[in-house]
PDB file with one MODEL, atoms N, CA, C and O in Angstrom:
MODEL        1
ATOM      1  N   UNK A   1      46.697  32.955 -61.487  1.00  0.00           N
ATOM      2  CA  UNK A   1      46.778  33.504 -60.162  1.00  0.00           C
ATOM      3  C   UNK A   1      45.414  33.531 -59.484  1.00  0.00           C
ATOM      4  O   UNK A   1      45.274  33.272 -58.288  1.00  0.00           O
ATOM      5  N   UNK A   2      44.385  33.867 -60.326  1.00  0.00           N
ATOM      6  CA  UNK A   2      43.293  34.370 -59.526  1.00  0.00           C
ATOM      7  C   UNK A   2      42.577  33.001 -59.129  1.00  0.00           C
ATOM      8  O   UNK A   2      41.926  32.867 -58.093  1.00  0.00           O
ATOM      9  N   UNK A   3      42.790  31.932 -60.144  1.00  0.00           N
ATOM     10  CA  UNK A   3      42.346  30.297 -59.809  1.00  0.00           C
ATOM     11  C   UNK A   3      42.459  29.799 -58.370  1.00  0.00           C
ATOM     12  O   UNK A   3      41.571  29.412 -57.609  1.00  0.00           O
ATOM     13  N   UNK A   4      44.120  29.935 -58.145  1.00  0.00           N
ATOM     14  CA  UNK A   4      44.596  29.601 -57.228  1.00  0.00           C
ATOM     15  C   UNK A   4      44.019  30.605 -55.841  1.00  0.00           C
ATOM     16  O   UNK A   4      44.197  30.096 -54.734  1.00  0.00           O
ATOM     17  N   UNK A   5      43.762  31.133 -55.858  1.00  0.00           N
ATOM     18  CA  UNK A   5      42.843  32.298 -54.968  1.00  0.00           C
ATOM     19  C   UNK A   5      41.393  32.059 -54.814  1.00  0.00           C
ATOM     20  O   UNK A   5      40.707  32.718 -54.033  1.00  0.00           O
ATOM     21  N   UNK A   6      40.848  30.951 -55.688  1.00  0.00           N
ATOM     22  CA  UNK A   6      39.608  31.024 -55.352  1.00  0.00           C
ATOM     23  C   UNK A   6      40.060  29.181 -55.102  1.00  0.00           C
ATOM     24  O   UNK A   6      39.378  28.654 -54.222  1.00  0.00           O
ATOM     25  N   UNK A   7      40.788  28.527 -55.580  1.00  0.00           N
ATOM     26  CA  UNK A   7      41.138  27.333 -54.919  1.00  0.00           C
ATOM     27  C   UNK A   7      41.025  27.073 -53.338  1.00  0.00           C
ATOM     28  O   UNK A   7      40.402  26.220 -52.706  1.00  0.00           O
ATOM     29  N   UNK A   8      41.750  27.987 -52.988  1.00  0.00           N
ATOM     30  CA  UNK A   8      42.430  28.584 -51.061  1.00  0.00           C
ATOM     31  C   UNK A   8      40.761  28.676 -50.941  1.00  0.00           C
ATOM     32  O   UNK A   8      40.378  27.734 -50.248  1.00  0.00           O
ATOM     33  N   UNK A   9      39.737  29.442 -51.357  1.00  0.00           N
ATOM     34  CA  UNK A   9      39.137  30.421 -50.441  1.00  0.00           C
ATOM     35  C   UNK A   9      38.083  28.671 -50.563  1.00  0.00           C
ATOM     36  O   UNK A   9      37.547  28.153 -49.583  1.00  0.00           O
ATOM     37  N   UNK A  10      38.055  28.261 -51.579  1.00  0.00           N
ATOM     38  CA  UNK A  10      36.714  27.187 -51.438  1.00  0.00           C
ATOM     39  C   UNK A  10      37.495  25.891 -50.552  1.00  0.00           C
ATOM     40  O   UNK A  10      36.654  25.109 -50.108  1.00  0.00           O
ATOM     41  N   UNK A  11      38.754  25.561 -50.254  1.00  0.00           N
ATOM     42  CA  UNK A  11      39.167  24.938 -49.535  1.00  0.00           C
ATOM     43  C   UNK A  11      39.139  25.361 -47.977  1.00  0.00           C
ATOM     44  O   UNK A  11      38.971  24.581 -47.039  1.00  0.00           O
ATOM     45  N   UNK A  12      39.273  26.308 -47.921  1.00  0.00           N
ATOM     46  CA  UNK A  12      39.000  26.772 -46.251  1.00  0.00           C
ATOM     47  C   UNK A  12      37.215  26.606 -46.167  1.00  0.00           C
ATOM     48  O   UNK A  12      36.592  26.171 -45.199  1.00  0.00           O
ATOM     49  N   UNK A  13      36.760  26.986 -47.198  1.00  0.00           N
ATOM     50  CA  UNK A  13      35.211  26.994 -46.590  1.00  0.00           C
ATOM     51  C   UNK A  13      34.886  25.446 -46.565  1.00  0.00           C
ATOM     52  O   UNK A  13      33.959  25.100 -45.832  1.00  0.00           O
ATOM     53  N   UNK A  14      35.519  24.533 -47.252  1.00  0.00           N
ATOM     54  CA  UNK A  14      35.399  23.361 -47.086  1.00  0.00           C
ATOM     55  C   UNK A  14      35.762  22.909 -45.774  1.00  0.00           C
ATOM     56  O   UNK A  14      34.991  22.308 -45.026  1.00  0.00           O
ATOM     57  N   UNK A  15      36.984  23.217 -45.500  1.00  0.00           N
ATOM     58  CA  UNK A  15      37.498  22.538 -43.795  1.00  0.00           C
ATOM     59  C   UNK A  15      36.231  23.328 -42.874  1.00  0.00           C
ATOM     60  O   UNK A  15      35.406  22.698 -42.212  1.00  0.00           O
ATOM     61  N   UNK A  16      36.266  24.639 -42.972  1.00  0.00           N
ATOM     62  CA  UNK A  16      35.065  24.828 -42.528  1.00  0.00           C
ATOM     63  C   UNK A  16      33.921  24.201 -41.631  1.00  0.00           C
ATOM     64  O   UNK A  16      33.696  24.179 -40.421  1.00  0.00           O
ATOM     65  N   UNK A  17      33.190  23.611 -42.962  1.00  0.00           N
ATOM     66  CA  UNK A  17      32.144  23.146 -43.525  1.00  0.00           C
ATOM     67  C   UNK A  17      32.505  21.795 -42.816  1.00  0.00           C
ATOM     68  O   UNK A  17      31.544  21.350 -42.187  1.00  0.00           O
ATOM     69  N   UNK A  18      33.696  20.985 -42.748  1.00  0.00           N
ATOM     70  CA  UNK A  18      33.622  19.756 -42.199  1.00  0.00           C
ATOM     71  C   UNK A  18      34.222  19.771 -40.465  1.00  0.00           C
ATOM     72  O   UNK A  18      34.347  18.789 -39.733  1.00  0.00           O
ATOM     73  N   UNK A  19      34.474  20.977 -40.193  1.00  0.00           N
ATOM     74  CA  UNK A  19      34.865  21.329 -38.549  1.00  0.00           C
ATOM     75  C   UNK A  19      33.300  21.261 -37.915  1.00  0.00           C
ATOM     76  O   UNK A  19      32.947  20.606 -36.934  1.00  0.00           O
ATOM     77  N   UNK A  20      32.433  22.170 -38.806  1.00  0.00           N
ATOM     78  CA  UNK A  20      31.064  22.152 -38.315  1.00  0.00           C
ATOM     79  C   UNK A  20      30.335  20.728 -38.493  1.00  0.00           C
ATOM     80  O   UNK A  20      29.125  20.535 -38.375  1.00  0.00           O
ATOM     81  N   UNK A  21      30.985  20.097 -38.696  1.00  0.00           N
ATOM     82  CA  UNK A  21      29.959  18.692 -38.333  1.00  0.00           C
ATOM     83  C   UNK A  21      29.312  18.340 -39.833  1.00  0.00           C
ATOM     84  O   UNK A  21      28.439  17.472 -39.791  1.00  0.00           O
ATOM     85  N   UNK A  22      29.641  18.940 -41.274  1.00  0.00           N
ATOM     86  CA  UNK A  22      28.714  18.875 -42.486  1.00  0.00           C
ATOM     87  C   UNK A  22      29.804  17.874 -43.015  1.00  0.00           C
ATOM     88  O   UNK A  22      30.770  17.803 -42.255  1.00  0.00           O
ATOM     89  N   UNK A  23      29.880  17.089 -44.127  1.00  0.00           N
ATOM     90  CA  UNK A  23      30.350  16.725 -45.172  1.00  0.00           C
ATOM     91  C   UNK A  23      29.669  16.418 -46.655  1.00  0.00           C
ATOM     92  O   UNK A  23      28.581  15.841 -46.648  1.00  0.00           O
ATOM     93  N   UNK A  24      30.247  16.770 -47.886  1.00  0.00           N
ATOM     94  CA  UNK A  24      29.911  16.938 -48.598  1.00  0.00           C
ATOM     95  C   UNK A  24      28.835  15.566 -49.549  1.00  0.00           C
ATOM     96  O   UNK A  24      28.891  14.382 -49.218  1.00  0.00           O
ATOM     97  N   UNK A  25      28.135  15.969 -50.455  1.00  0.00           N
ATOM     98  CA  UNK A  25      27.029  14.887 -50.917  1.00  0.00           C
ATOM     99  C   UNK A  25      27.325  15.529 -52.635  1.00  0.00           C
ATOM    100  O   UNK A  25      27.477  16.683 -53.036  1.00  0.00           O
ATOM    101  N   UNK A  26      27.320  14.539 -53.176  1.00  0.00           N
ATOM    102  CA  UNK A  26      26.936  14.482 -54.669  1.00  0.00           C
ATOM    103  C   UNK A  26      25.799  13.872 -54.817  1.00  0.00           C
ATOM    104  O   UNK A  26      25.276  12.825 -54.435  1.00  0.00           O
ATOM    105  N   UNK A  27      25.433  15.136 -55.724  1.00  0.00           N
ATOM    106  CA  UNK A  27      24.172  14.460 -56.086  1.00  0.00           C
ATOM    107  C   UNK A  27      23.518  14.418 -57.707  1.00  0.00           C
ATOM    108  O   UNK A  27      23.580  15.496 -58.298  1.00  0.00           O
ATOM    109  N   UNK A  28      22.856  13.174 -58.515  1.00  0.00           N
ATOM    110  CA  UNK A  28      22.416  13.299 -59.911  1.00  0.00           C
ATOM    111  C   UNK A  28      20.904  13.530 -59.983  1.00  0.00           C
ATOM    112  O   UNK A  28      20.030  12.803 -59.510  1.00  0.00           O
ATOM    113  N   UNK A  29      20.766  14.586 -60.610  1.00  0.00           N
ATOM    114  CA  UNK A  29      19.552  15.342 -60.739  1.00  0.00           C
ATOM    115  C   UNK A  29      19.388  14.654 -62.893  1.00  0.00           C
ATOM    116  O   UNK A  29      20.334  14.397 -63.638  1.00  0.00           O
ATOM    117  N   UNK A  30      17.466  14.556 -63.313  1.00  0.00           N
ATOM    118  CA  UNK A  30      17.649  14.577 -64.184  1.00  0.00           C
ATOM    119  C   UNK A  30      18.216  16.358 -64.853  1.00  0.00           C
ATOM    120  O   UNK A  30      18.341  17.491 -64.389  1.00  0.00           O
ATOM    121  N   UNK A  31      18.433  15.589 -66.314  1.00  0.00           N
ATOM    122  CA  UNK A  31      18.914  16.592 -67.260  1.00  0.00           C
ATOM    123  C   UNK A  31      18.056  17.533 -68.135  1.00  0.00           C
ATOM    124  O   UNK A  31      18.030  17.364 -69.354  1.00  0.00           O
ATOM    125  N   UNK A  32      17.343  18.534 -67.531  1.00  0.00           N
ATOM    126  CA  UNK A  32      15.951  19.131 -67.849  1.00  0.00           C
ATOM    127  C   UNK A  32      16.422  19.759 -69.155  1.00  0.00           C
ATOM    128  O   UNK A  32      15.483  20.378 -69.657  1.00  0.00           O
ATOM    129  N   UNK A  33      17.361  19.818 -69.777  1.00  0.00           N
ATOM    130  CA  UNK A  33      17.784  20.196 -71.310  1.00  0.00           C
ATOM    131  C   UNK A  33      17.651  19.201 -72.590  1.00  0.00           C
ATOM    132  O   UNK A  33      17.750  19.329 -73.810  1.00  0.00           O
ATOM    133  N   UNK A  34      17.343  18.023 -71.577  1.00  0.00           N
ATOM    134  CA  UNK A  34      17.371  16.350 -72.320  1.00  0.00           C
ATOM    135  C   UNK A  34      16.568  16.775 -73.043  1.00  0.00           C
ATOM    136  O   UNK A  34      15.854  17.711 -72.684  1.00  0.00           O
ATOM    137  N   UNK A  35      16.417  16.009 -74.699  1.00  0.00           N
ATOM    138  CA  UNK A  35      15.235  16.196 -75.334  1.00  0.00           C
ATOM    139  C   UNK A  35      14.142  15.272 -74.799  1.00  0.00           C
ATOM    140  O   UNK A  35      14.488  14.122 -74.529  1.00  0.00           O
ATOM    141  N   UNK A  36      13.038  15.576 -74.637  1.00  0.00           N
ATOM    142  CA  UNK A  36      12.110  14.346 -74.440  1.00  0.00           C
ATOM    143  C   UNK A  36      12.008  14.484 -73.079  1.00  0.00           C
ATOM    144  O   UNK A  36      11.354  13.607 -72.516  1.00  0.00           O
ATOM    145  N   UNK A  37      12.632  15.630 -72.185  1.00  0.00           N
ATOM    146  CA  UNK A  37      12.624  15.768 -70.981  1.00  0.00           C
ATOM    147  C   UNK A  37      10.988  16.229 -70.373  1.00  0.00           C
ATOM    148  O   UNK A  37      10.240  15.793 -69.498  1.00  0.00           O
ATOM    149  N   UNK A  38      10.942  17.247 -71.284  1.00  0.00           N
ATOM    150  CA  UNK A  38       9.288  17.840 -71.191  1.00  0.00           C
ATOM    151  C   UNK A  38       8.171  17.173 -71.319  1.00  0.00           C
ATOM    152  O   UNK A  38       7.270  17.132 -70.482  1.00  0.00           O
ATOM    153  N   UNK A  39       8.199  16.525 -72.571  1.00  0.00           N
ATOM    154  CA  UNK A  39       7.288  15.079 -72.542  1.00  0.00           C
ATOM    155  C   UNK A  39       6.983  14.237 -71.627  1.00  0.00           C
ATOM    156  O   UNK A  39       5.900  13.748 -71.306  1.00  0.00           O
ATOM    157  N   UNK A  40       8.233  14.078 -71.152  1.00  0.00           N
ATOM    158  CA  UNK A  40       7.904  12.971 -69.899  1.00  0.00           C
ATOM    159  C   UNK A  40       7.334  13.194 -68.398  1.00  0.00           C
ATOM    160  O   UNK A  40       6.846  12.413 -67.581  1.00  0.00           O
ATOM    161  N   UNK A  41       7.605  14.609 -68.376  1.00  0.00           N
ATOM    162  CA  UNK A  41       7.317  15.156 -67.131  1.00  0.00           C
ATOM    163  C   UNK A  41       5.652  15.142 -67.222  1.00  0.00           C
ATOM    164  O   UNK A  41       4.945  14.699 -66.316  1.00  0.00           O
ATOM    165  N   UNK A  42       5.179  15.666 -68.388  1.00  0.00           N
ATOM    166  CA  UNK A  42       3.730  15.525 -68.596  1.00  0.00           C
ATOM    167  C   UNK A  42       3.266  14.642 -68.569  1.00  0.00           C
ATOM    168  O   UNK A  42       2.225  14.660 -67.911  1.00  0.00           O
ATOM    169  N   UNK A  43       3.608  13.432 -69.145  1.00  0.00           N
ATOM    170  CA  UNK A  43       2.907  11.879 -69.113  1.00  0.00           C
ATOM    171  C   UNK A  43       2.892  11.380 -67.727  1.00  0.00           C
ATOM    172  O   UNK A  43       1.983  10.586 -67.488  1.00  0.00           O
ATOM    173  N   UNK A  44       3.786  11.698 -66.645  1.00  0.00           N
ATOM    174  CA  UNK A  44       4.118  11.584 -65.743  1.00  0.00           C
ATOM    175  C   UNK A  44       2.862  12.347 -64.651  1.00  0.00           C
ATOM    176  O   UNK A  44       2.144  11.818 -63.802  1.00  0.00           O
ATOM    177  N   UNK A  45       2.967  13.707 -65.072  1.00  0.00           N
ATOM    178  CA  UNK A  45       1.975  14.014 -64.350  1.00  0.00           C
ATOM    179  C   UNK A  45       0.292  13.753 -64.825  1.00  0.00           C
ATOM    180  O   UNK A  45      -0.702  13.858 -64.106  1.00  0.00           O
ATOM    181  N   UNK A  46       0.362  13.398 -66.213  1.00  0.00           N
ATOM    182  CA  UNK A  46      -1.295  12.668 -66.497  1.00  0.00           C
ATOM    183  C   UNK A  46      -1.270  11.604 -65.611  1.00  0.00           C
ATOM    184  O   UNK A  46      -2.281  11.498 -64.916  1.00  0.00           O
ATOM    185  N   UNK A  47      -0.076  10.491 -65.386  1.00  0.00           N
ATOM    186  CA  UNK A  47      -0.459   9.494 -64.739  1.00  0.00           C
ATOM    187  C   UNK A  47      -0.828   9.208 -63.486  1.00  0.00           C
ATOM    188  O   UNK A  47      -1.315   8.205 -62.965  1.00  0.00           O
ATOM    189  N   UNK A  48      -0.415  10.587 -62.968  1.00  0.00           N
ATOM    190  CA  UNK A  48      -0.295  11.144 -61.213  1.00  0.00           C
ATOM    191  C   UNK A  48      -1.794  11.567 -61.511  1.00  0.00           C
ATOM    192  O   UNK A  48      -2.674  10.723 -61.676  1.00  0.00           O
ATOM    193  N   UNK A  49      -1.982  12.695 -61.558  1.00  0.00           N
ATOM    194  CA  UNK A  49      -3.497  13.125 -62.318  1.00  0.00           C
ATOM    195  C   UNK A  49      -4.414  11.978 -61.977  1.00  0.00           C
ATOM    196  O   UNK A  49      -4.986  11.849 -60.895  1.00  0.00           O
ATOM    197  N   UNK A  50      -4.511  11.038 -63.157  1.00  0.00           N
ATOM    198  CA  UNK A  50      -5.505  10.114 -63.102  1.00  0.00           C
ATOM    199  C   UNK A  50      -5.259   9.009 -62.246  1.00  0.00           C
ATOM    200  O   UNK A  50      -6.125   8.136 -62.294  1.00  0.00           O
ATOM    201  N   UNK A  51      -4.124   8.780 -61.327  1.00  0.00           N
ATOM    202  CA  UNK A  51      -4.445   7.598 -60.006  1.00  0.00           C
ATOM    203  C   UNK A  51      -5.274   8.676 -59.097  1.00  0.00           C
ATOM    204  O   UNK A  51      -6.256   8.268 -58.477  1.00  0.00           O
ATOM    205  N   UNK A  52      -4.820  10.275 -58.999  1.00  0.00           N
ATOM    206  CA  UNK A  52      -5.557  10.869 -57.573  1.00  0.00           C
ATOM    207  C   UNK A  52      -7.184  11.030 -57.852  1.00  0.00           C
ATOM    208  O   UNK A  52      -7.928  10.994 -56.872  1.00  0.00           O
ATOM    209  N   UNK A  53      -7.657  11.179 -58.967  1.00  0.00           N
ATOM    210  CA  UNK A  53      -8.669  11.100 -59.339  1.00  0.00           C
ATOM    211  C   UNK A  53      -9.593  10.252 -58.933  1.00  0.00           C
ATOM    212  O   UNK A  53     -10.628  10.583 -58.354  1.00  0.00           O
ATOM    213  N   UNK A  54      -9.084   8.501 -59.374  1.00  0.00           N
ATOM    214  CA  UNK A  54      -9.194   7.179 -59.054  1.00  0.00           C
ATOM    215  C   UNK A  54      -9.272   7.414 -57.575  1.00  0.00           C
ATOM    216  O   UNK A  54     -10.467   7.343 -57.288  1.00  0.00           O
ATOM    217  N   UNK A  55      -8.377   7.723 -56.222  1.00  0.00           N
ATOM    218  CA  UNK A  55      -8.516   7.764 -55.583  1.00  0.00           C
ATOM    219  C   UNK A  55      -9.108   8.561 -54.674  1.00  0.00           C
ATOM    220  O   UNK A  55      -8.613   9.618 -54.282  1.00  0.00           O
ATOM    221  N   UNK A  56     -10.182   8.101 -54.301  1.00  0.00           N
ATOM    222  CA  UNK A  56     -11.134   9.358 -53.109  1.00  0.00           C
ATOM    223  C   UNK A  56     -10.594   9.189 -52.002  1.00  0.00           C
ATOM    224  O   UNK A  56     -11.257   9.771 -51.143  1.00  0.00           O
ATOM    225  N   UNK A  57      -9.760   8.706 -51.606  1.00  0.00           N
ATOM    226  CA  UNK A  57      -9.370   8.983 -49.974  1.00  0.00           C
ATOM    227  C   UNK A  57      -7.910  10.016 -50.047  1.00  0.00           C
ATOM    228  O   UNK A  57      -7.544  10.652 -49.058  1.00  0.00           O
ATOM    229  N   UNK A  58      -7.206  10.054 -51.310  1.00  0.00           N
ATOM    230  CA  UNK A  58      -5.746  11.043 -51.320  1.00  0.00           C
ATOM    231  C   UNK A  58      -6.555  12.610 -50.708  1.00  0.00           C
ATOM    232  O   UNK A  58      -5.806  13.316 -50.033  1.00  0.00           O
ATOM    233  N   UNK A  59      -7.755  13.048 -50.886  1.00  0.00           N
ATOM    234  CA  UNK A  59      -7.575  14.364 -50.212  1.00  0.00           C
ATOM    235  C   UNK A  59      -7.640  14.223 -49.050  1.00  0.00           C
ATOM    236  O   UNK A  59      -6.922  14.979 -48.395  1.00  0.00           O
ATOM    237  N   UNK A  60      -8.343  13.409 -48.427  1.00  0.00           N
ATOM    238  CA  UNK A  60      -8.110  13.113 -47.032  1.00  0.00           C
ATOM    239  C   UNK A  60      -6.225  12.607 -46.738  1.00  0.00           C
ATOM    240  O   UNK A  60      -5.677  12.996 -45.706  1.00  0.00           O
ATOM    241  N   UNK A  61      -5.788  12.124 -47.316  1.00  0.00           N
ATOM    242  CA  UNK A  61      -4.172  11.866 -47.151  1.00  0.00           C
ATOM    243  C   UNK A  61      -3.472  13.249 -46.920  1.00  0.00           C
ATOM    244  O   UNK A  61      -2.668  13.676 -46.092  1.00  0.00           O
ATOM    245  N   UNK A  62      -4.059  13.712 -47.901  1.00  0.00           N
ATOM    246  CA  UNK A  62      -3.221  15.015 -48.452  1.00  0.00           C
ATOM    247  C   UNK A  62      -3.687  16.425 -46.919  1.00  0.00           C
ATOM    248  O   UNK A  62      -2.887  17.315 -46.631  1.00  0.00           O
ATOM    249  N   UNK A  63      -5.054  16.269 -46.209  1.00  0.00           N
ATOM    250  CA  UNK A  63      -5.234  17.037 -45.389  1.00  0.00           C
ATOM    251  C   UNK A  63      -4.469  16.627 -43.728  1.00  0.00           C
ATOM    252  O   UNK A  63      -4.096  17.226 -42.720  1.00  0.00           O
ATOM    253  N   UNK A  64      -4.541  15.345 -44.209  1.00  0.00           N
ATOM    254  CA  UNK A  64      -3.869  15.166 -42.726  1.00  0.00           C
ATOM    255  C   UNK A  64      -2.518  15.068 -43.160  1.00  0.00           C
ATOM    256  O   UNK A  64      -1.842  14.826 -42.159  1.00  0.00           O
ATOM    257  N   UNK A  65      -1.889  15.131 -44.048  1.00  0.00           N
ATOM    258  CA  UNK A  65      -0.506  15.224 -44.221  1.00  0.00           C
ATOM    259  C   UNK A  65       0.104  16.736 -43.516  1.00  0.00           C
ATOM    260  O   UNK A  65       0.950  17.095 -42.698  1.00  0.00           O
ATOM    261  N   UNK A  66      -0.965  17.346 -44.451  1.00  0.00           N
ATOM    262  CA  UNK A  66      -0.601  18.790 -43.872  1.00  0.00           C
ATOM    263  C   UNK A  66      -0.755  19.334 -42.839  1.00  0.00           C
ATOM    264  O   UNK A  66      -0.183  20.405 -42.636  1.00  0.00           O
ATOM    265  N   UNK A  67      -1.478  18.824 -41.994  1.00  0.00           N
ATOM    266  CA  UNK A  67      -2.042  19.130 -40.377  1.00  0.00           C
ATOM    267  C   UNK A  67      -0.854  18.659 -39.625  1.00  0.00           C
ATOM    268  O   UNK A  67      -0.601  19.161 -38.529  1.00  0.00           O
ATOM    269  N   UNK A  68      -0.007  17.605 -40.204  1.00  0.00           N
ATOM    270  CA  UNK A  68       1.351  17.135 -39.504  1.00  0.00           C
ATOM    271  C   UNK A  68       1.938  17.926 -39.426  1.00  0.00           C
ATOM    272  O   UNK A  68       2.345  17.962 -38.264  1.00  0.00           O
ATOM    273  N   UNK A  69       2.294  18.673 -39.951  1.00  0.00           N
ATOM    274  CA  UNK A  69       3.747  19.395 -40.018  1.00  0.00           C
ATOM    275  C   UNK A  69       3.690  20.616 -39.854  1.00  0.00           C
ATOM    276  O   UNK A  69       4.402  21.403 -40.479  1.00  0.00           O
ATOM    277  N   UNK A  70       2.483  21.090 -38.636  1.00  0.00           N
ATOM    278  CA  UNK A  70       2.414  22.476 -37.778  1.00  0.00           C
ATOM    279  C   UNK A  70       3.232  22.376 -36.606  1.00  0.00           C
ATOM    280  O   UNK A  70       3.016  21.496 -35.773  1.00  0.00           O
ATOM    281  N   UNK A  71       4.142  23.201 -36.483  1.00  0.00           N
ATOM    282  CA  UNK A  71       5.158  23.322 -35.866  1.00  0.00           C
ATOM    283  C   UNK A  71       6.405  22.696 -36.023  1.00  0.00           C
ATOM    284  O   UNK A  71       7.120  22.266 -35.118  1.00  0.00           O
ATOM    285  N   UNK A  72       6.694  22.664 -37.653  1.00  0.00           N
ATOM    286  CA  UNK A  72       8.030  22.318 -37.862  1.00  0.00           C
ATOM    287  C   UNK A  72       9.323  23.261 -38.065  1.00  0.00           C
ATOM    288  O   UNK A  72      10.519  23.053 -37.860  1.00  0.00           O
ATOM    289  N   UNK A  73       8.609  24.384 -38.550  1.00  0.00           N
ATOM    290  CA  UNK A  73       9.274  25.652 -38.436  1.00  0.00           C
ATOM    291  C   UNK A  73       8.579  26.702 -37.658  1.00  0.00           C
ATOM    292  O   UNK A  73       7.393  26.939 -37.428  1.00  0.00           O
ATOM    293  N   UNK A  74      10.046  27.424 -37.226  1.00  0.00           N
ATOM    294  CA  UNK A  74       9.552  28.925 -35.956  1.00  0.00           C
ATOM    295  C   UNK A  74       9.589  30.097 -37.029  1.00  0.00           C
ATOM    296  O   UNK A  74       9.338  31.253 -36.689  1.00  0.00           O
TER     297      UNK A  74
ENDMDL
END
């Protein structure tokens, strides 16, 4: 009984949801429980690490990146 009650209530918020102009997105995220998940994130960020290093102009990237996006939110 109570299934069918929360069936109704996520189907109306769905029509909802697609009256307002939204429709729905699936999306695949990795699997941060994966073994070997942690590992990789680190090697990943040594390798990020040592290109910004290598590169002397990313803080300049990185300052005018951020100077963009004054006044994107009120």
């Amino acid at each position: 009984m109570a299934t069918t009650h929360v069936n109704v209530r996520v189907q109306r918020y769905r029509d909802a949801m697609r009256l307002a102009g939204m429709r729905p997105v699936e999306i695949w995220v990795a699997d941060t429980r994966r073994p070997g998940f942690l590992e990789e994130c680190q090697r990943q960020c040594r390798l990020v690490a040592q290109a910004d290093m290598a590169d002397t102009q990313i803080g300049n990237l990185m300052e005018q990146a951020v100077a963009d996006v004054d006044g994107w939110t009120t």
